[in-house]
Structures are given as C-alpha cells and as structure tokens.
KEMI-623107 format. One line per 5 residues: their letters; for each residue x negated, y, z of C-alpha. Coordinates in pm, whole numbers, plus 50000, padded with zeros to 5 digits. Layout:
# residues N
a = X,Y,Z | ...
This chain:
# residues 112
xxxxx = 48618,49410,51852 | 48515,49048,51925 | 48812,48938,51986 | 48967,49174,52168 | 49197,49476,52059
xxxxx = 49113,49815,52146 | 49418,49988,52216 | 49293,50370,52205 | 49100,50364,51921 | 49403,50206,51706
xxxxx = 49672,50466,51834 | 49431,50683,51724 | 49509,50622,51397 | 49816,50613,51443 | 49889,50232,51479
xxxxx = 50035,50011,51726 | 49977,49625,51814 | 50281,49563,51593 | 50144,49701,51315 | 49818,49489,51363
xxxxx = 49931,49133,51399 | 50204,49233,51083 | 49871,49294,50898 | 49719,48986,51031 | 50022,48815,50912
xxxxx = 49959,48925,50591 | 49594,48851,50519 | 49711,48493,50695 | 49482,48501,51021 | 49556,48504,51346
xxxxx = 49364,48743,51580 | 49206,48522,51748 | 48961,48434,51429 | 48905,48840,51429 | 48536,48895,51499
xxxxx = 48574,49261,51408 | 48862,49471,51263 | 48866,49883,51183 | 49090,50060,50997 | 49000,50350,50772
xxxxx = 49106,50693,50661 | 49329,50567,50427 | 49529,50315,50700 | 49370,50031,50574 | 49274,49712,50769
xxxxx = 48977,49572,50730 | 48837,49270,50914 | 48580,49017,50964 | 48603,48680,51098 | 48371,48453,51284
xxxxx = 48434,48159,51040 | 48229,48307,50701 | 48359,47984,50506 | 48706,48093,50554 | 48815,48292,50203
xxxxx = 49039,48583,50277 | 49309,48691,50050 | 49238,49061,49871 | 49508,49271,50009 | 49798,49390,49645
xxxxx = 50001,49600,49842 | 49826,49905,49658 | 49851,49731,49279 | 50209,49638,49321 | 50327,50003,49480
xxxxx = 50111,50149,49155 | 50282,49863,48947 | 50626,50007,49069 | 50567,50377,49011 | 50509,50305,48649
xxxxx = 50736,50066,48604 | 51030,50367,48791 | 50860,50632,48514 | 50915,50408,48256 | 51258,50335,48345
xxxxx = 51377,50683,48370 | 51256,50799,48052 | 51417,50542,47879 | 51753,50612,48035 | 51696,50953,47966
xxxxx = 51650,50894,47571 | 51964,50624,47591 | 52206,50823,47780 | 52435,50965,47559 | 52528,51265,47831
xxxxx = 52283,51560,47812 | 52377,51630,48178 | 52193,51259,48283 | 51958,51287,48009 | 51802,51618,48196
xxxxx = 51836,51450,48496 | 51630,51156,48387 | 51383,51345,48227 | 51339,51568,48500 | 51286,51325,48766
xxxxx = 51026,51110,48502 | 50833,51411,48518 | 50862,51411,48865 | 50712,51056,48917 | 50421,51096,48656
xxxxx = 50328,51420,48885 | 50321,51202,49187 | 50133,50853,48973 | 49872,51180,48874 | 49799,51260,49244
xxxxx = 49811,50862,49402 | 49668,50673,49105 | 49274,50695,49238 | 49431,50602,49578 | 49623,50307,49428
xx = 49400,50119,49218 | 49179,49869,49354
C-alpha cells in the first residue's frame, strides 16, 4: 500500500515477496510505481500505479493455460483415433476425457 509492501497480509494469501516482484516483472513495473496492489481469491495481482498515463499490459496467463488445455484434449483424441494399437487408443481416449472433465470445471475460471 503506497508504496510499501505489507508483509502479513500477502503471506496471508499465501505469497511471498518473490512471488510479488516476479508479478511485477511481468506486468513490466517496478514496485516503486505501485500506489496500491491486492491480490484476490483467485491469486491474482492486481495493482494501481501513481502514474494514470502509464498503460498496463492485461495479464494472458489465464487465456494461454485455457489455450493449452484444449489444445492437450485435442491432441489426445486425435492420437487416440490414429493409433493403430487399441491398448494406446483407450489410453488416449481415456485421458481426453479426463482433460475435457477438468476444461468443464476451470473454463469460467480461465477465460477473461
């Protein structure tokens, strides 16, 4: 808060300082700039900076992880329907199935 970290709150949620300026690092601002950072239920930075002017980067970390889900589902069901071994073509299937249970549960999460 203005400028300066508040170390219970943010183990709290179950951060460190490390974690912080690696987030920092990623939006491209150094702490310094921070007028006022919190981080929500979902682990989430977000901040505001004194300089209004300055544009800040939307976070894809979310997009891309969603992106890659799909793009694993996809994958395995086309092995499964290539594989000439019913053995791996079970195995493929099964673990497709798998994934599209876990995009069902995380997709509201992941989109943005």
């Amino acid at each position: 808060m203005d400028g300066n970290v508040l170390d219970e709150p943010l183990s709290a949620s179950g951060h460190n300082r490390a974690w912080l300026h690696a987030e920092l690092e990623k939006l491209g601002v150094v702490i310094e700039n921070v007028f006022l950072g919190q981080v929500d239920s979902y682990g989430q930075l977000t901040i505001d900076i004194y300089n209004d002017k300055l544009q800040m980067p939307s976070p894809q970390n979310k997009p891309l992880l969603l992106a890659s889900l799909k793009k694993c589902h996809a994958d395995l069901e086309l092995f499964s329907l290539e594989t000439k071994s019913k053995s791996a073509s079970e195995m493929y299937s099964k673990n497709a199935k798998q994934i599209e249970k876990i995009l069902n549960k995380v997709t509201y999460l992941l989109k943005e």
